[in-house]
C-alpha positions as CSV (number, residue, x, y, z in Angstrom):
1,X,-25.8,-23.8,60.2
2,X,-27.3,-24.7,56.4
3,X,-24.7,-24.1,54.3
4,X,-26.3,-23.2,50.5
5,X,-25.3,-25.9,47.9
6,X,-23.3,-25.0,45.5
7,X,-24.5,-24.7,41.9
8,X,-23.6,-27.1,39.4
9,X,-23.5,-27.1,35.4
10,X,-26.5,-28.8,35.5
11,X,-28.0,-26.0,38.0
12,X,-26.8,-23.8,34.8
13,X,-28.2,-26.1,31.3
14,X,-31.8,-26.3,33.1
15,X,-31.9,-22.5,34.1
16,X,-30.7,-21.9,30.0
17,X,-32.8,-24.4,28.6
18,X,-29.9,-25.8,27.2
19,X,-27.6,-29.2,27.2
20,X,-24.5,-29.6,29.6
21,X,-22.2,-29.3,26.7
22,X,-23.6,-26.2,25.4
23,X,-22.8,-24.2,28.6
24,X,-19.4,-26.1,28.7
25,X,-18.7,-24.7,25.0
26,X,-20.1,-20.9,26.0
27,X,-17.8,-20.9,29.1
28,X,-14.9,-22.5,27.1
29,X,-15.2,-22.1,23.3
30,X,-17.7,-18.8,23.8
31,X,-17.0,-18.4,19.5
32,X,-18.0,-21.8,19.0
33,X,-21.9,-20.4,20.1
34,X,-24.0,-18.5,18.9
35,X,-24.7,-15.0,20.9
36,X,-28.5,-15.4,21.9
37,X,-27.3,-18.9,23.5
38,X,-23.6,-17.2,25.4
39,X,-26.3,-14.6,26.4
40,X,-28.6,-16.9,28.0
41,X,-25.7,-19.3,29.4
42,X,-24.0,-16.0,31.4
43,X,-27.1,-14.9,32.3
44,X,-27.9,-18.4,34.2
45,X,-24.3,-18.9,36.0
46,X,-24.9,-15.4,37.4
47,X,-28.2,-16.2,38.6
48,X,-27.4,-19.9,39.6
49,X,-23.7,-18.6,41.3
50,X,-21.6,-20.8,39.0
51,X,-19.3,-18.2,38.2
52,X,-16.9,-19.4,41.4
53,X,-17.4,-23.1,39.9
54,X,-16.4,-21.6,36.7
55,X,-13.2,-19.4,37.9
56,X,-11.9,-22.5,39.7
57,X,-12.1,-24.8,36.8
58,X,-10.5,-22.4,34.9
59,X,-7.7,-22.4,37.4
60,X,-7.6,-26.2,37.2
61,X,-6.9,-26.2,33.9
62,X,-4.5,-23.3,34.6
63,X,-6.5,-20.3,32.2
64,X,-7.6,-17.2,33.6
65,X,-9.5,-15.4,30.4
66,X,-7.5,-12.6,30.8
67,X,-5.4,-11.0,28.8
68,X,-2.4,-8.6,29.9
69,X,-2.2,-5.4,28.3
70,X,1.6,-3.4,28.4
71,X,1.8,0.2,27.7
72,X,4.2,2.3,28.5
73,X,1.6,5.6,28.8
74,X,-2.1,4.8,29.5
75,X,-2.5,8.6,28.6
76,X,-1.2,8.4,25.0
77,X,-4.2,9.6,23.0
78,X,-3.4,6.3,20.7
79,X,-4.1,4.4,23.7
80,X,-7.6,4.4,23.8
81,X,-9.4,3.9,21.2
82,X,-7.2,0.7,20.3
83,X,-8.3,-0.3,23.5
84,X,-11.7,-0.5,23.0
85,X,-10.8,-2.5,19.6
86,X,-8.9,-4.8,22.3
87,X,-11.0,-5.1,24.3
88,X,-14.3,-5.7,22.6
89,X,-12.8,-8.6,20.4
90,X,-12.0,-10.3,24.3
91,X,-15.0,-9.6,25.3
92,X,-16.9,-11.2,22.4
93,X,-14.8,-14.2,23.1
94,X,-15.3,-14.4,26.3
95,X,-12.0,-12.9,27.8
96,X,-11.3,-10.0,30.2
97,X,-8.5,-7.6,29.8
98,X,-6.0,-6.2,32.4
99,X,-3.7,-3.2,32.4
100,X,-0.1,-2.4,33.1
101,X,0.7,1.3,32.8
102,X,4.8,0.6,32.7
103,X,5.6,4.0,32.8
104,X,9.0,2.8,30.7
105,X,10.1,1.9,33.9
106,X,12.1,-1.8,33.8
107,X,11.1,-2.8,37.9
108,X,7.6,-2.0,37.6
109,X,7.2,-4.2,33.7
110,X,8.6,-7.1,35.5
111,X,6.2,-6.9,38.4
112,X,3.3,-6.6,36.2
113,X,4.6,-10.1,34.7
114,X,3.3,-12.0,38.1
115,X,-0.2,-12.0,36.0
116,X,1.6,-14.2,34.2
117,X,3.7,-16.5,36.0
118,X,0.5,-16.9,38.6
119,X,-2.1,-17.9,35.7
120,X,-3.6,-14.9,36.1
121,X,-3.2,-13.6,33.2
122,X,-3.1,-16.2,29.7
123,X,-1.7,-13.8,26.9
124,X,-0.1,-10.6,26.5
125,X,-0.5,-7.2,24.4
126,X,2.6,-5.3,23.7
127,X,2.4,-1.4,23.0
128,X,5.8,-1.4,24.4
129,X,8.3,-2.1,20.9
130,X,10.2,-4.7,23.2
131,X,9.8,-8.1,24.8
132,X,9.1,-7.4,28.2
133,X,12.1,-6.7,31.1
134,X,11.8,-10.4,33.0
135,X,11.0,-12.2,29.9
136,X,13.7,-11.6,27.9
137,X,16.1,-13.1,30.0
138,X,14.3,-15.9,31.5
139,X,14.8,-20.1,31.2
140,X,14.7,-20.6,27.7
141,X,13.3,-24.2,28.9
142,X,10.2,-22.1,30.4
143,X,8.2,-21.3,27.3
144,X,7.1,-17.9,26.6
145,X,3.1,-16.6,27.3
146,X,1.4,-15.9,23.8
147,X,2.2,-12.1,22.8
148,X,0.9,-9.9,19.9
149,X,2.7,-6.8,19.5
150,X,1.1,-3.6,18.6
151,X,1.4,-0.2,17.4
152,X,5.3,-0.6,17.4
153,X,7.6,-3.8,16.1
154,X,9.5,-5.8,18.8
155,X,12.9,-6.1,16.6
156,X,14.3,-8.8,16.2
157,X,11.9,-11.5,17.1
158,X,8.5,-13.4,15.6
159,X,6.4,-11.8,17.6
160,X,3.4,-10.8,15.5
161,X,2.6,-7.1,14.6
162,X,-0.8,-5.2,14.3
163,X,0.0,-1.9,13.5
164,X,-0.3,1.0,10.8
165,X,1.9,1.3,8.2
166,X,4.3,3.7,9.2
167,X,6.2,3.9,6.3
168,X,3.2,4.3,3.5
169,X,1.7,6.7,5.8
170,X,4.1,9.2,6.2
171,X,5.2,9.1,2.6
172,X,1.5,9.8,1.7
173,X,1.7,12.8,4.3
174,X,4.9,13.9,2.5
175,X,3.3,13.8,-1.1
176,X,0.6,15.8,0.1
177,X,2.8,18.6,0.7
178,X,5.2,18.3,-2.3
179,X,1.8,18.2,-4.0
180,X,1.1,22.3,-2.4
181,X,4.3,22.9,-4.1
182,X,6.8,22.7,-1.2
183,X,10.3,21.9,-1.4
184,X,12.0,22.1,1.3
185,X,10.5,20.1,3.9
186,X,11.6,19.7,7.6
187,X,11.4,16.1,9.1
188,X,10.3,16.7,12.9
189,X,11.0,13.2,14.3
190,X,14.3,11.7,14.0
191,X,14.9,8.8,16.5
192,X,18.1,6.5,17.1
193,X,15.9,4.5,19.2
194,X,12.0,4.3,18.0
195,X,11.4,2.2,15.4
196,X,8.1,3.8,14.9
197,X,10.3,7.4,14.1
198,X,12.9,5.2,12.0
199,X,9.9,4.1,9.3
200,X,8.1,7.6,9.3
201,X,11.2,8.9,8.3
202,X,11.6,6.6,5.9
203,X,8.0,7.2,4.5
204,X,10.0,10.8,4.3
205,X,12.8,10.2,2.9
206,X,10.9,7.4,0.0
207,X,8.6,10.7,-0.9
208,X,11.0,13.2,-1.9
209,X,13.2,10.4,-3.5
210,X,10.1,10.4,-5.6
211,X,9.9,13.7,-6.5
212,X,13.0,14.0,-7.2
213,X,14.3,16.1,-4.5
214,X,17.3,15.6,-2.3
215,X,17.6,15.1,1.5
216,X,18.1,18.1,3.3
217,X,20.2,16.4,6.8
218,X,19.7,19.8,8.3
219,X,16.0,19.9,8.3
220,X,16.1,16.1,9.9
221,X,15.3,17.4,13.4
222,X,15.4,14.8,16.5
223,X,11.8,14.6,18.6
224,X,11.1,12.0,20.8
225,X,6.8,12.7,19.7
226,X,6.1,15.1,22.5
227,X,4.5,18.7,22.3
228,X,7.6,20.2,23.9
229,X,10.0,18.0,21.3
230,X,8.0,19.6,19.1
231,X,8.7,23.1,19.7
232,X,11.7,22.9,20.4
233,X,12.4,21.0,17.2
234,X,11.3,24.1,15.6
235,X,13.1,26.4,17.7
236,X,16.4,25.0,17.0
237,X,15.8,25.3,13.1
238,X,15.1,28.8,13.8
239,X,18.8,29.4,15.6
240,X,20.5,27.5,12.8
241,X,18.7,29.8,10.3
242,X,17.9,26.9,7.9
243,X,13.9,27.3,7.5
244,X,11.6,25.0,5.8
245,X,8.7,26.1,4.1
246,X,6.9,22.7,5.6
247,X,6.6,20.7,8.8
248,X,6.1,16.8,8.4
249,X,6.1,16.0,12.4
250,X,5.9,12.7,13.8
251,X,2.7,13.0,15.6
252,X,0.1,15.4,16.1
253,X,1.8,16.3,19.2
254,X,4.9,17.0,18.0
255,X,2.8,19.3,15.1
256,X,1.7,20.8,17.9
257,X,4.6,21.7,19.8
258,X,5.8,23.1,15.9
259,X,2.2,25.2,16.2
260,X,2.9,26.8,19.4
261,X,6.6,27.7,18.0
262,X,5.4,29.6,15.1
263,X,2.3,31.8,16.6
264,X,4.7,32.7,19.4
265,X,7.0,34.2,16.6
266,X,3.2,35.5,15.4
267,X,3.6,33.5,12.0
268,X,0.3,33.5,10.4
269,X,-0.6,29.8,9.1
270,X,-0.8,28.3,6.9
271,X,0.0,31.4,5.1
272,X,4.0,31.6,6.5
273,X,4.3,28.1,7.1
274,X,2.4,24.5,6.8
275,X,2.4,21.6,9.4
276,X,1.7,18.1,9.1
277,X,0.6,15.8,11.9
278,X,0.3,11.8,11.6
279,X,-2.2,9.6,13.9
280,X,-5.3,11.9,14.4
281,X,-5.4,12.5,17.9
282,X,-8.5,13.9,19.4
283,X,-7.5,17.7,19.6
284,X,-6.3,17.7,15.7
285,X,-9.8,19.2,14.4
286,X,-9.4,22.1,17.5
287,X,-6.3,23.3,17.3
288,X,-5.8,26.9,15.3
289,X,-5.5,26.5,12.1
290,X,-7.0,22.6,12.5
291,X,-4.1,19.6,12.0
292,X,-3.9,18.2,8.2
293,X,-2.9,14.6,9.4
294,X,-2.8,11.3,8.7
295,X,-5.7,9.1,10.6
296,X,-5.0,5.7,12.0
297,X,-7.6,3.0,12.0
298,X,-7.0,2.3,16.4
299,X,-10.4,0.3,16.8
300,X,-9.4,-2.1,13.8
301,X,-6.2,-2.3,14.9
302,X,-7.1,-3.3,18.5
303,X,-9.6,-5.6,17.0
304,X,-7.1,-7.6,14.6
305,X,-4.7,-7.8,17.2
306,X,-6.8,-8.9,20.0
307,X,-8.2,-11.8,17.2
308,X,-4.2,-12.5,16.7
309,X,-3.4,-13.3,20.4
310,X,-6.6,-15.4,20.8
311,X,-5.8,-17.6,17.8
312,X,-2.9,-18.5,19.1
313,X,-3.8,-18.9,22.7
314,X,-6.1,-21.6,20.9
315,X,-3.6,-23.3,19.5
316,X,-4.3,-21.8,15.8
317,X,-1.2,-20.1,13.4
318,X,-3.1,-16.3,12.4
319,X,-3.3,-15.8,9.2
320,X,-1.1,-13.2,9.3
321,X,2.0,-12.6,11.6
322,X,2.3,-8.9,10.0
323,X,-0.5,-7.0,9.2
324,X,-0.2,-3.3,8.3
325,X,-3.3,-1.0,8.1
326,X,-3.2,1.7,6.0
327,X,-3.5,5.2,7.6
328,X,-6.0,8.1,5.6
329,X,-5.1,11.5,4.6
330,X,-7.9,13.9,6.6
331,X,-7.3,17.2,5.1
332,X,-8.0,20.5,7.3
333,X,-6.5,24.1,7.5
334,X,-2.6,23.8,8.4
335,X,-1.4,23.1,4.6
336,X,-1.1,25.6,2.0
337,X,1.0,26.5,-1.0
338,X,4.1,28.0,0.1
339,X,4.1,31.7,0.1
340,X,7.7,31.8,-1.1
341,X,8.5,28.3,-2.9
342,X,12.0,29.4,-4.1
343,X,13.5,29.9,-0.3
344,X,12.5,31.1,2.8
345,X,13.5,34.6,4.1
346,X,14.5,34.9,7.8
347,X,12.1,36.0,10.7
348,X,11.6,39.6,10.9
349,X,12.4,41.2,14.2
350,X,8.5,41.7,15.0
351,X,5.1,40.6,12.8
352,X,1.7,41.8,13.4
């Protein structure tokens, strides 16, 4: 039997109408061409079947082109549209991207590191807040895969951040409703644990400072960001009996949660009460009354932090080891004046 020969660069440069070292620099420095020419290169190792040639040189020099993405909830509405900002900065650079969904769950983090000690993987994205379980303890001799942390801070390490800024954001969320004249203000969101809560509540805590108002440690309300956090958030300030006129939440799902709270006590808002969201999930414009929240920039983000980890898997310092976006106020229908400014009477027995 004829076996086929196998395709060579050369096979490759003559299909592309290019030199040898072009198509070396489009498979290995893609950035370093120009798109029509990557274009025509990939187009010719597909058709020629240098793309095994390709992948095992690659393993020679012990690179996969792949990046390996952490997150501990694939289904977190933040998820995907930084995910498309990830993974269309790999793609223009010739990279692919692989996901671990780690559920927060220690056994299966560590497996999904075997993209990493097999070359299979070169780099790694952390949506996590924390270096991952298998790493942390490793050889300190064995040196430690590129990583880019985003959306939330690994503490305590040099690990570069692409993220909002968590603290500006929610302090502009909390001017907006001192603005409408509120006062007393719950924080829906306190955290021992999440850095992410820790700075929105400081963003809290740096507006009414500003306004002159005090802290109210009663209307600081733990939430660990979901919907049922959320209501239950609000529930509990209801039992104490120590109302707000305004609800800055965490997330839009925690605002949520605080929604579904309120019109089952048949509260009309934003007449009765206002709620703030932060991050701009999908459902924000279609909830009743629609979410006044603060908008994160998720493509950008993905994008700058996908540019981060490929510097330095190319041997470059970023620019920037810290780089905080700024989020944007959208304004819609869940934030009024207060009906009551002065105080807040109790629930009546029935409404409506």
């Amino acid at each position: 039997m004829k076996h086929k020969k196998l395709a060579t660069i050369e096979d490759v440069a003559a299909m592309a109408g290019v030199s040898i070292a072009t198509v070396s620099r489009a498979i290995n420095e893609p950035t370093k061409v120009a798109d029509s020419t990557r274009r025509r290169v990939a187009d010719a190792v597909a058709r020629t079947g240098y793309t095994t040639n390709a992948m095992a040189r690659s393993l020679r020099m012990r690179r996969s082109n792949m990046i390996l993405i952490l997150a501990p909830d694939v289904g977190d509405p933040n998820f995907s549209n930084i995910l498309v900002g990830l993974e269309t900065e790999a793609s223009k650079r010739g990279y692919g991207i692989l996901i671990g969904n780690t559920q927060n769950d220690a056994e299966r983090e560590s497996d999904y590191l075997r993209f990493i000690a097999s070359n299979q993987a070169d780099g790694l994205i952390l949506f996590t807040g924390h270096l991952p379980y298998g790493i942390a303890g490793r050889d300190v001799a064995t040196p430690l895969p590129p990583m880019v942390a985003v959306s939330e801070p690994v503490p305590d390490s040099d690990i570069p951040f692409i993220g909002v800024d968590n603290v500006e954001g929610a302090r502009v969320a909390t001017e907006h409703l001192i603005a409408q004249g509120h006062r007393r203000i719950a924080f829906i969101g306190r955290s021992a644990s999440r850095s992410i809560n820790q700075m929105r509540e400081e963003g809290y805590r740096k507006a009414l400072a500003g306004a002159g108002l005090e802290v109210d440690p009663a209307l600081i309300i733990d939430c660990d960001g979901s919907t049922e956090s959320g209501r239950a958030a609000a529930e509990l300030l209801f039992v104490r009996d120590r109302l707000p006129t305004a609800f800055m939440c965490i997330n839009d799902a925690a605002a949520l949660g605080v929604t579904i709270a309120l019109n089952a006590r048949r509260y009309d808002l934003p007449r009765d009460f206002s709620v703030m969201g932060f991050d701009d999930i999908s459902f924000a414009s279609f909830v009743t009354p629609s979410l006044t929240t603060m908008k994160q920039p998720r493509l950008k983000i993905g994008e700058r932090a996908m540019d981060t980890l490929l510097a330095l898997l190319e041997g470059r310092d970023p620019p920037e080891r810290k780089v905080l976006l700024r989020a944007e106020l959208i304004v819609r229908n869940s934030v009024a004046p207060p009906l009551h400014p002065a105080s807040r009477v109790k629930p009546g027995p029935s409404r409506g």
